[in-house]
N, C-alpha and C positions, 0 to 999 in steps of 0.2 A: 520503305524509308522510315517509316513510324516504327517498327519492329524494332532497325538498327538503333534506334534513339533509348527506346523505353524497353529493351530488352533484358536491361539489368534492374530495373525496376520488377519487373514483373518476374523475375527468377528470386532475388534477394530479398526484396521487404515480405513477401507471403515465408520466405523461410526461416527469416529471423521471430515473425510473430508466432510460426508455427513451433521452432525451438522454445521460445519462450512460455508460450502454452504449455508445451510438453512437460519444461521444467516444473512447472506450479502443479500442475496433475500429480507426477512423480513426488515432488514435496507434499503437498494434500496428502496421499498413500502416506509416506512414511511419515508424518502427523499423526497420519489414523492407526496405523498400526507399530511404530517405534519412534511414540512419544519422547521418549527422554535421550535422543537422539539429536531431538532439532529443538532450537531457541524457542519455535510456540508451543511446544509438548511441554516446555518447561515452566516458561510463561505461564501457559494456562493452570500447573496443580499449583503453582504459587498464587494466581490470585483465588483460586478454591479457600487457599490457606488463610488466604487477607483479611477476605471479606468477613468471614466469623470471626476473626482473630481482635477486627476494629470494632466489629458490632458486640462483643463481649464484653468490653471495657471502653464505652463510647465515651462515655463522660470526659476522662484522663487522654482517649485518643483521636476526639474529634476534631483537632486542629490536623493533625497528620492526616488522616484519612482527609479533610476535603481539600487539603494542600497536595496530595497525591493527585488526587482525581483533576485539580485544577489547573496541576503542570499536564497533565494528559490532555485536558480541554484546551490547554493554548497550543498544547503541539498540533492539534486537529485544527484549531481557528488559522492558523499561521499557514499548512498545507490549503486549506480551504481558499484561503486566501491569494496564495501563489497560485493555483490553478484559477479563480476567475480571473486575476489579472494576467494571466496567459491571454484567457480565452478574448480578456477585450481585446491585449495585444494582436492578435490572429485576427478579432472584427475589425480594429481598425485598419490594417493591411489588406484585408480580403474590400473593404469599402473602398480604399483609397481612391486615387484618379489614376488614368493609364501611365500619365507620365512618372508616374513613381511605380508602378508595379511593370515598368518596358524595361529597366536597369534591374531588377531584380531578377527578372525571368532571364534573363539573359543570363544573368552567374549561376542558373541554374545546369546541374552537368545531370545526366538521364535524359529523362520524361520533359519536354519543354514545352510541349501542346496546352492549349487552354483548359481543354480536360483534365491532362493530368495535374495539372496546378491547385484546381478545383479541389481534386481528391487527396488530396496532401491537405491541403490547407482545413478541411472537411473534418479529415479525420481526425488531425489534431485536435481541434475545437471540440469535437466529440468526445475524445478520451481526456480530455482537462476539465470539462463540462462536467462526466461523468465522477473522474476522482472528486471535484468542489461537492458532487452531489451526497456522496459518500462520508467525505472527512464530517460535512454538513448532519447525516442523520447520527454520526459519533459523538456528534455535539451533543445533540439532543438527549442521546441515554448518556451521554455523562454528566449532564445538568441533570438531570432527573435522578442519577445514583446521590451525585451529592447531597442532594436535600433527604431525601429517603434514607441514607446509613445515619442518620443523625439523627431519628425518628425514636421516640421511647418506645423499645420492649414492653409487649402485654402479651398476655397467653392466646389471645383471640385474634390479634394482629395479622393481616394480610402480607405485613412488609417483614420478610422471612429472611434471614440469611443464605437460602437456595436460589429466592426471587431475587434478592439484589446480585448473587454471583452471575445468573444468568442475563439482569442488567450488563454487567460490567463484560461478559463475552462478548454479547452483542458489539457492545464499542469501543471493543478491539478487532472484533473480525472488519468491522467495515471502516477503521482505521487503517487496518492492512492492505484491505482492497484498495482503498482511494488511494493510500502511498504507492504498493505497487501500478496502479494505472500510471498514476506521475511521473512512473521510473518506466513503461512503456512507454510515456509519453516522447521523454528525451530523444530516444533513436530514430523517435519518429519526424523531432524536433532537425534531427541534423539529416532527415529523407531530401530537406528543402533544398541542401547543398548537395547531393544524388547520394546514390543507394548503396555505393562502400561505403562510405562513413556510416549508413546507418546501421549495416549488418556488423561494420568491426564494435562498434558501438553496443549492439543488441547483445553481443560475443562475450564483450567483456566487458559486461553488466551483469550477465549472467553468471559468471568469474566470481566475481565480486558478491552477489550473492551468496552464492553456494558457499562462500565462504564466512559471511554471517550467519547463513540461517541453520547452517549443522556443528554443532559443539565439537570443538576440537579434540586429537586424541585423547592427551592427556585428561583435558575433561571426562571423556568418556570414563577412560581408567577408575576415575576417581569416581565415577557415577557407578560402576560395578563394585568398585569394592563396597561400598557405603550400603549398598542391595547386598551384599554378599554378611557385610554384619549387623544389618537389619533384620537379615532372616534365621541368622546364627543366634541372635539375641531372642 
């Protein structure tokens, strides 16, 4: 009888995380090897470009640079922040009293056992938990770029224009991560109301992606020609 209940649970949520996995893998690969393909391949030779470009003329462009970095820092405070007020929202429902979590369980369609409620409820807190942890250490190295690209050039200097690019990687890669965990998070957000919603959800999120993260045709087009008279030049 437990089977017939949670059997679309235990087919759909492992296959929507496991698509999802797969996709990022897939994107990572073609990252690593057909950069100028996808939005972080591109991302990334542009803030290469940045950071020498602000630290050369810091004087005239030290308002830009730490106004750049400081809209970066609130989109990271602001993620950070939706995700622990998830996570109290989830403690305060997982704490509540029976007579408010017996009307809930009840609108639940799957898995309706005590266990499975548990592990729903679990894992979300887990993966919001996670992303706040993330957007959280983004903060960190983008507070520490901004004070640093502002710093005077001397020939003896530690604070290099290679060192602060590899600052400024770091808190974007773990920007990425903690958004996409938040964007796992959702499917896993509508698991509560059962497990179609959350794999059409997983589906086409991934849709939706895929269509941010790789540059469209015509971009492309325009990315070969500009190589094609780059190298003719």
């Amino acid at each position: 009888m437990e089977w017939r209940t949670s059997y679309l649970d235990v087919m759909l949520i492992p296959i929507g995380l496991l698509i999802n996995l797969a996709y990022h893998i897939w994107l990572w690969y073609k990252v690593r090897t057909q950069a100028s393909l996808t939005i972080f391949g591109i991302d990334a030779d542009g803030r290469c470009l940045w950071v020498p470009a602000m630290m050369k003329d810091i004087d005239r462009k030290s308002i830009v640079a730490v106004q750049s970095i400081r809209n970066m820092m609130m989109g990271s405070i602001f993620m950070a922040s939706t995700s622990i007020l998830l996570c109290c929202g989830l403690g305060a429902v997982i704490s509540s009293t029976y007579s408010v979590k017996k009307p809930l369980m009840e609108s639940i369609y799957g898995a309706r056992g005590e266990y499975a409620v548990a592990l729903k409820y679990a894992t979300l807190f887990a993966i919001f938990l996670f992303s706040f942890l993330f957007h959280s250490l983004a903060v960190r190295f983008l507070s520490q770029l901004s004070i640093l690209i502002c710093t005077p050039q001397d020939v003896m200097t530690l604070v290099t224009p290679d060192y602060l690019t590899e600052l400024f990687r770091r808190a974007t890669i773990l920007s990425i991560v903690g958004n996409r965990l938040l964007h796992t998070g959702l499917p896993l957000l509508l698991w509560i109301f059962g497990p179609v919603m959350s794999f059409s959800c997983s589906v086409a999120m991934l849709l939706v992606l895929h269509r941010l993260d790789f540059v469209a045709r015509k971009e492309k087009m325009e990315i070969g020609i500009a190589r094609k008279l780059s190298g003719s030049a």
